[in-house]
N, C-alpha and C positions, 0 to 999 in steps of 0.2 A: 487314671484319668479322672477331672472332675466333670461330674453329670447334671450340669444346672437343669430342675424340671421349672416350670411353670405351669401354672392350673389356668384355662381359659374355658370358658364358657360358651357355645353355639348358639348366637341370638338369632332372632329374625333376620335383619339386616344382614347376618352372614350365608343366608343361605338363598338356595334358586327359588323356583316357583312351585318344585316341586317337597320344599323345605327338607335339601339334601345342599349337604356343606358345599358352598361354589367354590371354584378350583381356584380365584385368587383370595378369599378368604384366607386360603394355606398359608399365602405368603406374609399375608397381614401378621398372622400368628407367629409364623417361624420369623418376621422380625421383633417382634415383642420378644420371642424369648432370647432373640442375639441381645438386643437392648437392655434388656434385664441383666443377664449374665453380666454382661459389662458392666452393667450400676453394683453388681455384688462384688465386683474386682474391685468398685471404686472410681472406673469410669463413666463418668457423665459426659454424653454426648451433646447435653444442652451446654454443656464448659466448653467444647472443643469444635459447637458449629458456628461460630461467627467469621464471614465467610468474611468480612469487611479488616477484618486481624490479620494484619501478612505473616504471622506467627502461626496461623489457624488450621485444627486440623482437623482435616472431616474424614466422614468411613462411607465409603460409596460401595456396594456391590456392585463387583466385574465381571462375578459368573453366577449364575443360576438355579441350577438341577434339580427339576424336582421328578417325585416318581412316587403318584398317587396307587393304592395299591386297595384300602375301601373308602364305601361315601361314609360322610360323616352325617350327623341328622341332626334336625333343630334340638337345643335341650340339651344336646351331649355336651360332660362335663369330660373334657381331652386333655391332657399333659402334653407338653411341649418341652423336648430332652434336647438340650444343647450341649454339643460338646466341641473343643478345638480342638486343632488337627494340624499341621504342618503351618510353621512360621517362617518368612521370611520375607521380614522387613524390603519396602511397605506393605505386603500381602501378607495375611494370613485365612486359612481354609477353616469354614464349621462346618458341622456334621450336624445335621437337625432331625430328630422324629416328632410326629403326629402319633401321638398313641390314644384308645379309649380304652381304657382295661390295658389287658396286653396285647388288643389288636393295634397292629401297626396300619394307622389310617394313610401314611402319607410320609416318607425319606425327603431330605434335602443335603445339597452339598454344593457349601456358597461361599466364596472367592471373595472376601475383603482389603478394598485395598484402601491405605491412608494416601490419603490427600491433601497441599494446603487448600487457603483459598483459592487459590486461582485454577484448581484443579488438577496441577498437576501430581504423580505421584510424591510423598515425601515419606522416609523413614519414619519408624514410630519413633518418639524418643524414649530412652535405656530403660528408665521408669518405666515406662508404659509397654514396653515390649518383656521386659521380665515379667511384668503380672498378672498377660497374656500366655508367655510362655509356663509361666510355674501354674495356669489353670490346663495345662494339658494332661 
């Protein structure tokens, strides 16, 4: 399985009052590193969100899950571990960790589904569903 990390940074702005990582910061992160992964496959989500293209396909999450396990602190330099997980067209599942070291700050497991423009679901096309599938 491929393990895309990402190295992110805990600014100000990402955290509470008590400058402990805020619980949607997480998601901020864990979508950086789904978007990344995808640019290192090749996919560009700036290529594929022109919502006004009846051709057009976008990646909306459908599901969620996350499961915070420690806080994070201003200053932490975190790793963001993406991995994919079951395909099938239009959905496919990632598997996300929040790590600092080898503490595991923060799991995620998030339901993407392709969509055109108009929202509804559409198949990924062959391309693009192979290069998702050979990163599992």
């Amino acid at each position: 399985m491929t393990v895309h990390r990402l190295a992110v940074r805990v600014y100000f702005e990402d955290t509470d009052a008590g400058g402990i990582l805020y619980h949607g910061s997480h998601m901020r992160f864990f979508e950086r590193g789904r978007t990344e992964f995808l640019r290192d496959l090749g996919i560009s989500q700036s290529l594929t969100a022109d919502r006004t293209d009846p051709g057009a396909l976008l990646f909306v999450v459908r599901r969620f899950a996350i499961e915070y396990r420690k806080p994070g602190f201003l200053d932490d330099l975190l790793t963001v571990e993406t991995e994919i997980g079951a395909i099938s067209s239009p959905r496919f599942t990632v598997a996300q960790r929040l790590l600092r070291g080898d503490d595991l700050i923060a799991s995620a497991e998030v339901e993407v589904v392709a969509t055109g423009g108009n929202g509804r679901p559409r198949r990924l096309p062959p391309a693009m569903a192979a290069l998702i599938d050979g990163a599992r």
